[in-house]
N, C-alpha and C positions, 0 to 999 in steps of 0.2 A: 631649190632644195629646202625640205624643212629645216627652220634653228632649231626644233626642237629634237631632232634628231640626233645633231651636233650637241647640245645645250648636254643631253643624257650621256653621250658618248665621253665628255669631259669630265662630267660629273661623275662616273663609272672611274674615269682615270682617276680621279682623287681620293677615293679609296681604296686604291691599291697600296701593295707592301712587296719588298722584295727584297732579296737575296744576292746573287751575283749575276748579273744578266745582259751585261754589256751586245750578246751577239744578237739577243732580240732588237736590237735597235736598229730599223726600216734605212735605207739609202735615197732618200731625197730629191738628191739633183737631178735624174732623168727628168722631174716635173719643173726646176728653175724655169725651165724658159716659157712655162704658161703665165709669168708675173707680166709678161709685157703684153698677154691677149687674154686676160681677163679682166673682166670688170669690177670684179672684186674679191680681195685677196686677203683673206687671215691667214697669219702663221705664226703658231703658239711653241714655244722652247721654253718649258719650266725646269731648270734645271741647277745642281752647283749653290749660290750663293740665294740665289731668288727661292727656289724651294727648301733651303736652310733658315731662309728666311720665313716663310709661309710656316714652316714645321715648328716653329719659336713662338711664332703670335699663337697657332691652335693650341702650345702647349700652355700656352699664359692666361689661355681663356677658360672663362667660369662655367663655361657652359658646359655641361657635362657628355653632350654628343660633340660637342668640337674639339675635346681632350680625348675620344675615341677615335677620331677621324686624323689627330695628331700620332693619333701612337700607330695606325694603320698608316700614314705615311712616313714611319720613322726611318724608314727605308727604301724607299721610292726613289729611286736614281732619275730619273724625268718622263715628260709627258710631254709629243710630237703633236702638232696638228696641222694641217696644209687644208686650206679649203679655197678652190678656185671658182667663183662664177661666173658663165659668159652671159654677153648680151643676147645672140645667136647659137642655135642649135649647131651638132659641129664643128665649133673652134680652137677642140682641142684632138689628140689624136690619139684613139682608144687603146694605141698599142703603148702608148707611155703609162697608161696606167696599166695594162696586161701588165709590164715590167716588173712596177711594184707589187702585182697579184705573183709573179713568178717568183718575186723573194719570200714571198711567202708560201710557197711548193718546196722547199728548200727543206731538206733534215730539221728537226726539231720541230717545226711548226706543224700544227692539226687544226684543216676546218672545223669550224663549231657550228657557222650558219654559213646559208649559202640562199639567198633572195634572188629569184629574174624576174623583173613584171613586164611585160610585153608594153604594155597600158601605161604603164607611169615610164617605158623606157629606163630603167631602175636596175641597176646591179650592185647587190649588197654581201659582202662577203666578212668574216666574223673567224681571225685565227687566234688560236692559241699555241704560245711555248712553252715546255716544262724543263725543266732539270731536275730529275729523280723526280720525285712525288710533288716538289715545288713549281707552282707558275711561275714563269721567270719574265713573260710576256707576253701580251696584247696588242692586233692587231685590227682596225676597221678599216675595210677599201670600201666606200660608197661614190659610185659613179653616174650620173643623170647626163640627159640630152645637155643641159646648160649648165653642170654644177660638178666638182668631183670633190670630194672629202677623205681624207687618210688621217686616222689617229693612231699614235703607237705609242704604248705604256710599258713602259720599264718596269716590270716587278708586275707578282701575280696578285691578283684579286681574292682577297679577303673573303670569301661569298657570306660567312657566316655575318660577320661585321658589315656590309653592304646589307644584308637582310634585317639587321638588327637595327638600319640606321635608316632604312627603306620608310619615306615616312615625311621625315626630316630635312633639316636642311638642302630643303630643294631635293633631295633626290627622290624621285620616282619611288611609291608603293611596290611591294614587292610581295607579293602573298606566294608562300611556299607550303607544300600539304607536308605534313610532318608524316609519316608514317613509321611504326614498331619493328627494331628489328627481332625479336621476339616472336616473330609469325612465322 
């Protein structure tokens, strides 16, 4: 699996902002038992005390994009990430991660993307939740012949703030065409 895929995905989670959003938060344990057959295994939970902490140091820093990225996470309830690698193709079983794509077919959630690559054996899926007009949360199911990844972000995404910051501390350029609405 590319890290740079994951690296973005992360990074995308950290600035986000939110609201009350408790029910976007993804259920997990159908994937526990890929910890004992994969070969390698991140799992990120920023959450609580550690992300009140994180929100404290950007708010103390001088930097003036790191005091942006503090106030776009002043509300960020947390940030999930499960990424399993196998040595071997097949050693996990495509219906545990269908599971987690079914909680997200669920009321409140809207695909955004939706990737198959025959080629790369690649399925990438991209949802979104809202609460009235607010994101409330974010959702990536990426799954490869040897690799599966799920991040899920509590609190919706800032887009204007992420474009503003696009550039910068590591995240990914982001060119947006501005058009009038006046036309």
């Amino acid at each position: 699996m590319k890290l740079k895929i994951l690296f973005v995905l992360v990074v995308l989670s950290v600035v986000s902002v939110t609201t009350n959003a408790q029910s976007a938060r993804l259920d997990f344990d159908r994937l526990n038992y890929l910890e004992s057959k994969a070969s390698e295994v991140v799992e990120v939970n920023v959450e609580g005390k550690m992300l009140d902490l994180a929100k404290r140091v950007l708010t103390k820093s001088k930097d003036v994009d790191a005091q942006k990225v503090a106030e776009a996470v002043k509300g960020l309830q947390g940030i999930y990430v499960r990424v399993y690698n196998f040595d071997k193709e097949q050693e996990y079983n495509e219906s545990d991660v269908d599971a987690i794509r079914a909680q997200l077919r669920t009321p409140g959630w809207e695909k955004l993307v939706n990737v198959r690559s025959k080629r790369e054996n690649q399925k990438i899926d991209v949802f979104t939740m809202f609460t009235g007009d607010t994101m409330s949360g974010v959702a990536v199911v990426l799954s490869e012949a040897k690799s599966i990844a799920v991040v899920n972000v509590i609190g919706p995404i800032d887009i204007d703030l992420l474009v503003e910051l696009s550039g910068k501390l590591s995240i990914p350029r982001i060119d947006v065409e501005k058009t009038s609405t006046n036309q």
